[in-house]
C-alpha positions in Angstrom: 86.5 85.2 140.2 89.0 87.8 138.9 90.9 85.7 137.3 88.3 84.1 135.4 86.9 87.5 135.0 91.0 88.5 133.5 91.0 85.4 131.2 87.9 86.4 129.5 89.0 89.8 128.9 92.0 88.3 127.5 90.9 85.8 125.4 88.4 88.5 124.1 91.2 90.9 123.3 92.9 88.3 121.4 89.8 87.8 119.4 89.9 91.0 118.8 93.7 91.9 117.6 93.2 88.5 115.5 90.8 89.9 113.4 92.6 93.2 112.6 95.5 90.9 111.4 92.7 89.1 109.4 91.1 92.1 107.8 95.3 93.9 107.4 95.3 91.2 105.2 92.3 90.4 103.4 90.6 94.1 103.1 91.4 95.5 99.8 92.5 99.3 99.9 94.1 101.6 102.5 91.1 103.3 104.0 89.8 99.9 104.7 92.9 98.4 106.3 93.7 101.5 108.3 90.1 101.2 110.0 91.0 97.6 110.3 94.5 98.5 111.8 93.6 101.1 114.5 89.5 100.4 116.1 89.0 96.6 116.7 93.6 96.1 117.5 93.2 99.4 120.0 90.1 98.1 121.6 91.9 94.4 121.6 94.9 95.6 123.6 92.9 97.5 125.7 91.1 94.1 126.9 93.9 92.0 127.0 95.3 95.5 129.9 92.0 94.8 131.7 92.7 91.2 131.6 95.9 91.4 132.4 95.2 94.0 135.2 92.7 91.4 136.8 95.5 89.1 137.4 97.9 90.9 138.4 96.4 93.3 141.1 99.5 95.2 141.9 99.5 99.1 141.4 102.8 99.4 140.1 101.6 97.1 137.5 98.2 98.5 137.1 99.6 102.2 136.6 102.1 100.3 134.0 99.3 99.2 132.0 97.2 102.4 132.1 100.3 104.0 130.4 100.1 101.3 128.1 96.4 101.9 127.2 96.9 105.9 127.2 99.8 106.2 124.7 98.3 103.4 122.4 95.1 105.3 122.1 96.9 108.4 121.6 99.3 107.1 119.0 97.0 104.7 117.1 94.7 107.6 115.6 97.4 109.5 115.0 99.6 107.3 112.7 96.6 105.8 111.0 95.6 109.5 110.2 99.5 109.6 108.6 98.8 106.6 107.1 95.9 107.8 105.3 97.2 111.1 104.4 100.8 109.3 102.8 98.2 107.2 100.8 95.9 109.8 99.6 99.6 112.1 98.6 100.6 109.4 96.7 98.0 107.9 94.9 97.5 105.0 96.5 94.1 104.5 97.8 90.6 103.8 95.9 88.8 107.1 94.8 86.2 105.7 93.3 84.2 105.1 96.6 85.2 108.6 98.6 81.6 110.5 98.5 83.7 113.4 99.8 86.9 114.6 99.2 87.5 117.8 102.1 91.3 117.0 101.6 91.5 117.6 97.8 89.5 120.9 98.0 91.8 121.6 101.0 94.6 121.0 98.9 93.5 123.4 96.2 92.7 126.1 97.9 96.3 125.9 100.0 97.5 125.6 96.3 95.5 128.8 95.5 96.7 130.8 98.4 100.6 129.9 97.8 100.7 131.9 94.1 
């Protein structure tokens, strides 16, 4: 039953990561792609652990993949937010379809404060 339970999970996760390749390549700006990048590949990972956990059953191998799951979602967010900041620096992202720009007046006001 578990390992039924593992492959599902698996396959599922695989779905998953598959499409965040799909839409890396297909999307058509940088907001879109990061989004793309970091929610549906993070959560596809995190099945294929719990798949891969199923099998396995061991809890030097189970701890293993909790570390796994833990530093990906820690790291994911985090370069996808660098991402998205490099982008915006240099003028490489879409502004036609950002309703609010909290950065740019951030920017300004930091620009404000320095003379």
């Amino acid at each position: 039953m578990a390992d039924g339970a593992g492959a599902a999970f698996m396959l599922g996760g695989a779905v998953l990561c598959l499409l965040a390749g799909i839409g890396l390549w297909r999307l058509p700006d940088v907001l879109t792609r990061m989004h793309a990048a970091t929610k549906p590949q993070s959560l596809g990972l995190l099945l294929v652990l719990i798949g891969a956990g199923l099998w396995l059953r061991n809890i030097i191998d189970l701890s293993t993949l909790l570390l796994v799951g833990v530093f990906q979602l820690l790291t994911s967010p985090v370069a996808a937010h660098m991402v998205g900041r490099a982008a915006y620096r240099t003028g490489r992202m879409d502004r036609d379809h950002i309703v609010l720009d909290e950065l740019e007046e951030a920017l300004r006001a930091g620009e404000r404060d320095d003379e």
